[in-house]
N, C-alpha and C positions, 0 to 999 in steps of 0.2 A: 459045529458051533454056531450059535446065532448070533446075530448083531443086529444094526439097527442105524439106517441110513440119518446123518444128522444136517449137512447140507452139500452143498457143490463145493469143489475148491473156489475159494475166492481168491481174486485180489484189489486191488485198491480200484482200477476201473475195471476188471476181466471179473467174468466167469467160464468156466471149464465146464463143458457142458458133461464131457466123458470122464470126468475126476470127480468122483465123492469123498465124503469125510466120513469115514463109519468108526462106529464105538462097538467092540464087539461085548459081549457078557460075561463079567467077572474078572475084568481086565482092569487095571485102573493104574498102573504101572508103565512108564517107556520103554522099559528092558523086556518087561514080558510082550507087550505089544510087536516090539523090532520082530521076535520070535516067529512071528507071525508071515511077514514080508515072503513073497512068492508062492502063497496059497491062491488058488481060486473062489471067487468069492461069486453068488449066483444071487438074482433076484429077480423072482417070477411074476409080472404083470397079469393084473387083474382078467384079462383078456387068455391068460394060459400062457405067453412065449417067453419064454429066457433069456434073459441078459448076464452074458458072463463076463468077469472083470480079474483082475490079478493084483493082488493087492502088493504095492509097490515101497511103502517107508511107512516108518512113525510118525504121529502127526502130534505135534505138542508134548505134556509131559501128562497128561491124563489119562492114557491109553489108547489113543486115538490111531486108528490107522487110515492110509489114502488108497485108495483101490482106482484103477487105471479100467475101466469098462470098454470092450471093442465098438460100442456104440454109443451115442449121446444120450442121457438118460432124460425121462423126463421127469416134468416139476414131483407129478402125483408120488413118485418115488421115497419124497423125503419123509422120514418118519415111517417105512413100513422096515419089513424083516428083512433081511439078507441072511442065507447060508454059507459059511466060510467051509472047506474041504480041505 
């Protein structure tokens, strides 16, 4: 399934460098979303190397989910694709 990075978890002063906000496709629902929680989610830098994450809860009520990355992601990330498995 594809998605699409939309930003870092924020909070009022933090940011989460290894926490993204991903929207995946055709999702637009919290229940279907939750569904999702303990998939592997991938996204492959321009360079070729992979970054693999695990997508951890819901995030809001519009389908949004939070993916947990073993590494810190960078900026160039936001708005490309991610593969969910």
């Amino acid at each position: 399934m594809d998605a699409t990075i939309v930003n870092f978890r924020l909070g009022r002063h933090t940011q989460t460098p290894n926490q993204m906000i991903i929207l995946p496709k055709g999702i637009s629902v919290k229940e279907k979303a939750a569904e999702l929680v303990g998939k592997k989610v991938v996204w492959k830098s321009p360079a070729g190397k992979e970054l693999v994450g695990k997508i951890s809860a819901a995030h809001g009520s519009k389908g949004a989910v939070r993916a947990i990355f073993e590494t810190g992601m960078p900026g160039q990330s936001i708005g490309q694709k991610v593969i969910i498995e």
